[in-house]
Each structure stands twice: as C-alpha cells, then as structure tokens.
DSSP file (Angstrom, degrees, kcal/mol; ACC not computed):
  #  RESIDUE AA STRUCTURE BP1 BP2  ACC     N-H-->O    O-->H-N    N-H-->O    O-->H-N    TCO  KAPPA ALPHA  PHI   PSI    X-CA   Y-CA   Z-CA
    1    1 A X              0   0    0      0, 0.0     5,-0.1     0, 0.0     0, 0.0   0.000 360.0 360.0 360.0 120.7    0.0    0.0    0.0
    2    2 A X     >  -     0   0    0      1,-0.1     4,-1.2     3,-0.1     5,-0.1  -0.249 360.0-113.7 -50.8 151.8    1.3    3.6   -0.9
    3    3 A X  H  > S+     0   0    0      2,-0.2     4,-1.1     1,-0.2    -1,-0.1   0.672 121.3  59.5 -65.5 -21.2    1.6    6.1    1.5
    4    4 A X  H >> S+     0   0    0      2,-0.2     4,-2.3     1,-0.2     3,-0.9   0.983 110.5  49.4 -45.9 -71.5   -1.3    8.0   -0.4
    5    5 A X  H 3> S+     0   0    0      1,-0.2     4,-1.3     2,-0.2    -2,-0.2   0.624 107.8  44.4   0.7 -63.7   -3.1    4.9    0.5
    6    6 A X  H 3X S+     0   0    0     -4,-1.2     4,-2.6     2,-0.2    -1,-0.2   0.861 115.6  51.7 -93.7 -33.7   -2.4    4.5    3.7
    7    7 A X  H <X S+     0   0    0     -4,-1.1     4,-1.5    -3,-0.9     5,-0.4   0.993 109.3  52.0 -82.1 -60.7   -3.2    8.6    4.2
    8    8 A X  H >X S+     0   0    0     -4,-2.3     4,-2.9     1,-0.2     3,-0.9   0.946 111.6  44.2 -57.4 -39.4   -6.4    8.2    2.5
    9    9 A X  H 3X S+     0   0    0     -4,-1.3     4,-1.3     1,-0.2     5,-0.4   0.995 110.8  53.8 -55.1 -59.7   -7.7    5.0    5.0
   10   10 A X  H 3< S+     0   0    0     -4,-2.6     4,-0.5     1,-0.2    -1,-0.2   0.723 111.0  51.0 -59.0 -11.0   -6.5    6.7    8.1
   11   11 A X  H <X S+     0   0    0     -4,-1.5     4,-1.0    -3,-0.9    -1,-0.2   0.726 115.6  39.1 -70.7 -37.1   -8.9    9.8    6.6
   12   12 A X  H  X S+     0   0    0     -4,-2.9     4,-1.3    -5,-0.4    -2,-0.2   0.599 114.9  49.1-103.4   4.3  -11.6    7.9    6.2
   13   13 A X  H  X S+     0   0    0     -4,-1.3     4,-2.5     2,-0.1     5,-0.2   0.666 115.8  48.3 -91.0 -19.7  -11.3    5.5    9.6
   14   14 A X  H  > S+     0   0    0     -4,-0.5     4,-3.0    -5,-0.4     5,-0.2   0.960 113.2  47.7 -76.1  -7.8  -10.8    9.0   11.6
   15   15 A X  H  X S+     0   0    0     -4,-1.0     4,-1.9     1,-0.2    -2,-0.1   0.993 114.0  50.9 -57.5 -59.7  -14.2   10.2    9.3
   16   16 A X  H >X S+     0   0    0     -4,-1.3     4,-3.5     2,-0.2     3,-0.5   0.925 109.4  42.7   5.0 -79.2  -15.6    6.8   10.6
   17   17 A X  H 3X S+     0   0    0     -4,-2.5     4,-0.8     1,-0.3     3,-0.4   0.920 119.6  51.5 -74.2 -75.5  -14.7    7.4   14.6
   18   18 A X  H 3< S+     0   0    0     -4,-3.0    -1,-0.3    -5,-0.2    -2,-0.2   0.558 112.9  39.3 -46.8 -14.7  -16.2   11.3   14.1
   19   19 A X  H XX S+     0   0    0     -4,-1.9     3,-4.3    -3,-0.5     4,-3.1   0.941 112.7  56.5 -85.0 -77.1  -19.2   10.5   12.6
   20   20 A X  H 3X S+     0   0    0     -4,-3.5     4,-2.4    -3,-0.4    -2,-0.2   0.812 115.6  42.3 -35.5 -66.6  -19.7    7.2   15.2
   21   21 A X  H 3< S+     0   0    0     -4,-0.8    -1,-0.3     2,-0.2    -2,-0.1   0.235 106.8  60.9 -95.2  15.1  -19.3    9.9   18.4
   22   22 A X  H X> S+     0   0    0     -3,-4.3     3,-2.1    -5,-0.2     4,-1.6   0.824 104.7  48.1 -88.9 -74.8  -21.5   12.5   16.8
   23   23 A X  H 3X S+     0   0    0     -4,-3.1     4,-2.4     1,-0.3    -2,-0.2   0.811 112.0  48.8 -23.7 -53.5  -24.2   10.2   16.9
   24   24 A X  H 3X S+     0   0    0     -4,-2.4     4,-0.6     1,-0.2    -1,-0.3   0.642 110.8  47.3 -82.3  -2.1  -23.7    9.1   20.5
   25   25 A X  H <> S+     0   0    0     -3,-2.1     4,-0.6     2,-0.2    -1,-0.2   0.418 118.2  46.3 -97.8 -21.8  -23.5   12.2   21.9
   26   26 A X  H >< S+     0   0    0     -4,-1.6     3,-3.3     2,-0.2     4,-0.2   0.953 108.1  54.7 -55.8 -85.1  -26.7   13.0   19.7
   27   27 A X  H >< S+     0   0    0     -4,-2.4     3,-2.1     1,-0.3    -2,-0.2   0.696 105.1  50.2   3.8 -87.9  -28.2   10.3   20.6
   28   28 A X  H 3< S+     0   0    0     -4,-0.6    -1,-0.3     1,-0.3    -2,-0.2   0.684 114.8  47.9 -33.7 -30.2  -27.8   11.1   24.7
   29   29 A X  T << S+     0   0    0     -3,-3.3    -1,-0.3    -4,-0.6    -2,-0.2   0.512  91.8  82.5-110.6   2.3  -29.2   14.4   24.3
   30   30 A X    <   -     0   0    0     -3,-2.1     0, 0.0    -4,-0.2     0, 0.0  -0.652  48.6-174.2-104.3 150.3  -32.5   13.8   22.0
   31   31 A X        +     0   0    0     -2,-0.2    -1,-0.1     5,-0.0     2,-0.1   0.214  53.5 108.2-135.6  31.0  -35.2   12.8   24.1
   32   32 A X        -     0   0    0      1,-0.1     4,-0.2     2,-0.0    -2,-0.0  -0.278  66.9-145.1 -45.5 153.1  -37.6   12.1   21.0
   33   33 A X  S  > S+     0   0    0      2,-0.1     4,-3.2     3,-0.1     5,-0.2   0.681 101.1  43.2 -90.8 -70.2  -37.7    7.7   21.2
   34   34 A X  H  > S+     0   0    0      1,-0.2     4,-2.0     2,-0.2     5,-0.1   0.873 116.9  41.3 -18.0 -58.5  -37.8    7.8   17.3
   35   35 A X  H  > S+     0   0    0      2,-0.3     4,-1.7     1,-0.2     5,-0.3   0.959 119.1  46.9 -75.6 -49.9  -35.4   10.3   17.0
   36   36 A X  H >> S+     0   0    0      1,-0.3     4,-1.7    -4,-0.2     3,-0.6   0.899 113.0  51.9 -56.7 -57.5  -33.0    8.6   19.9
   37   37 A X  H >X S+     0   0    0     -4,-3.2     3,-1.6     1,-0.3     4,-0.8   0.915 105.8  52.0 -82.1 -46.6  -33.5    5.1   18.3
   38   38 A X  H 3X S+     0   0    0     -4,-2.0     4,-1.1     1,-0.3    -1,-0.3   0.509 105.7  53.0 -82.3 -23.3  -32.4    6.2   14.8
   39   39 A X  H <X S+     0   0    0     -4,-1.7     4,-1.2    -3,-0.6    -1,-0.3   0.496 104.6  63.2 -88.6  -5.2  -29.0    7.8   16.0
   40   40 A X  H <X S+     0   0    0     -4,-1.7     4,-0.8    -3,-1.6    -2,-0.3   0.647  99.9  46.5 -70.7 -27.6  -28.6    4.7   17.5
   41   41 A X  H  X S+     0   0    0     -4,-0.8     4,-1.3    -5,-0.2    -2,-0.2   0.851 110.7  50.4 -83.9 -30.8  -28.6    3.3   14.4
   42   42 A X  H  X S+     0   0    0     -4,-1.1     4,-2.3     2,-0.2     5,-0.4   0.948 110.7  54.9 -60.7 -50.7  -26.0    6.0   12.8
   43   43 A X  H  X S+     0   0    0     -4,-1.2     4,-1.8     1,-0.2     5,-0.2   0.948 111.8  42.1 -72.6 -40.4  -23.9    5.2   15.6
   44   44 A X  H  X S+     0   0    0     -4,-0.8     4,-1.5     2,-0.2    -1,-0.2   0.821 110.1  53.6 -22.5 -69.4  -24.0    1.6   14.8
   45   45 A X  H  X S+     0   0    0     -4,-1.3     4,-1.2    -3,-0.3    -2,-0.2   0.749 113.0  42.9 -72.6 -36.4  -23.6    1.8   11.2
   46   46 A X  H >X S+     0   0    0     -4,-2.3     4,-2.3     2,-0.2     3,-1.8   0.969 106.4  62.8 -58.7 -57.0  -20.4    3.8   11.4
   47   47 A X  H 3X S+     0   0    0     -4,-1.8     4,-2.2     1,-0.4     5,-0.2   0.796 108.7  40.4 -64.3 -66.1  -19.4    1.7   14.1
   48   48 A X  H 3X S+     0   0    0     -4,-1.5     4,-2.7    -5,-0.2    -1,-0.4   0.863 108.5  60.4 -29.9 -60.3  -19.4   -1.3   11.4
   49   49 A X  H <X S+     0   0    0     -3,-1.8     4,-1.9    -4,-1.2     5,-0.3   0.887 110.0  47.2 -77.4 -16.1  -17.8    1.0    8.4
   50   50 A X  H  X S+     0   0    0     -4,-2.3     4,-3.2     1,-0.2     5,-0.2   0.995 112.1  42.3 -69.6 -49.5  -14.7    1.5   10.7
   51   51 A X  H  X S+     0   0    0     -4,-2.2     4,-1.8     2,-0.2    -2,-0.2   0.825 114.3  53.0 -66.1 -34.1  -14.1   -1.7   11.7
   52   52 A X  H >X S+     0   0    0     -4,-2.7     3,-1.3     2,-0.2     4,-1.0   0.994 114.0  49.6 -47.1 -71.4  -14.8   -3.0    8.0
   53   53 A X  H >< S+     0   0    0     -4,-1.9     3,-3.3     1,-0.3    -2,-0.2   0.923 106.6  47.8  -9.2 -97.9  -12.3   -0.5    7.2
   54   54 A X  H >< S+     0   0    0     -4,-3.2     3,-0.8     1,-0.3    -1,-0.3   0.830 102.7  71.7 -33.3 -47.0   -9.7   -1.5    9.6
   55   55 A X  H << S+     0   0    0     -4,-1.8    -1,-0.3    -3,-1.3    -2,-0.2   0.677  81.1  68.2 -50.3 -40.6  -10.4   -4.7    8.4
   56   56 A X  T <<        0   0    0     -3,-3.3    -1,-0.4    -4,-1.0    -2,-0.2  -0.237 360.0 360.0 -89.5  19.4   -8.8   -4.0    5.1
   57   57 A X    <         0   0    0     -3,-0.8    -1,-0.3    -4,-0.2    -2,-0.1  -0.086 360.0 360.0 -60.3 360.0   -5.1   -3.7    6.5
C-alpha cells in the first residue's frame, strides 16, 4: 500500500470514529424515542464502516 493509500484509510477511519461519536453524543441528548433510536442506528452503522475499514489492513 502507498503512502497515499495509507493517508487516504486513516482519513476515512478517523471520518468513521467522528461521525460514530457524533451520533452518541446526539443520541444522549434527543429525548424524542424515534429520533433517539435512529442515532442509535448511525452510531451503529459507522461503528461497522470502521471496523470494516480497519479490516482491510
């Protein structure tokens, strides 16, 4: 893997881990159920495209 490569993965795992703690900090503050349960799922769903990510090392 080029170092381009490797720049561009570590851009998109740190996009990843910001995304993932946006959500949970969303999440904690909404006190909609709907609203609550559905940044539960963002936080989730990132959680999954980092660790796919990471996978791919």
């Amino acid at each position: 893997m080029t170092s381009k490569e490797l720049l561009y993965v570590e851009d998109a795992l740190g996009h990843e881990q910001f995304l993932k703690s946006c959500a949970c900090k969303t999440s904690n503050q909404l006190q909609d159920a709907e609203l609550k349960q559905y940044m539960k799922e963002l936080e989730s769903k990132h959680s999954e495209l980092y660790n796919k990510i990471l996978n791919l090392l």
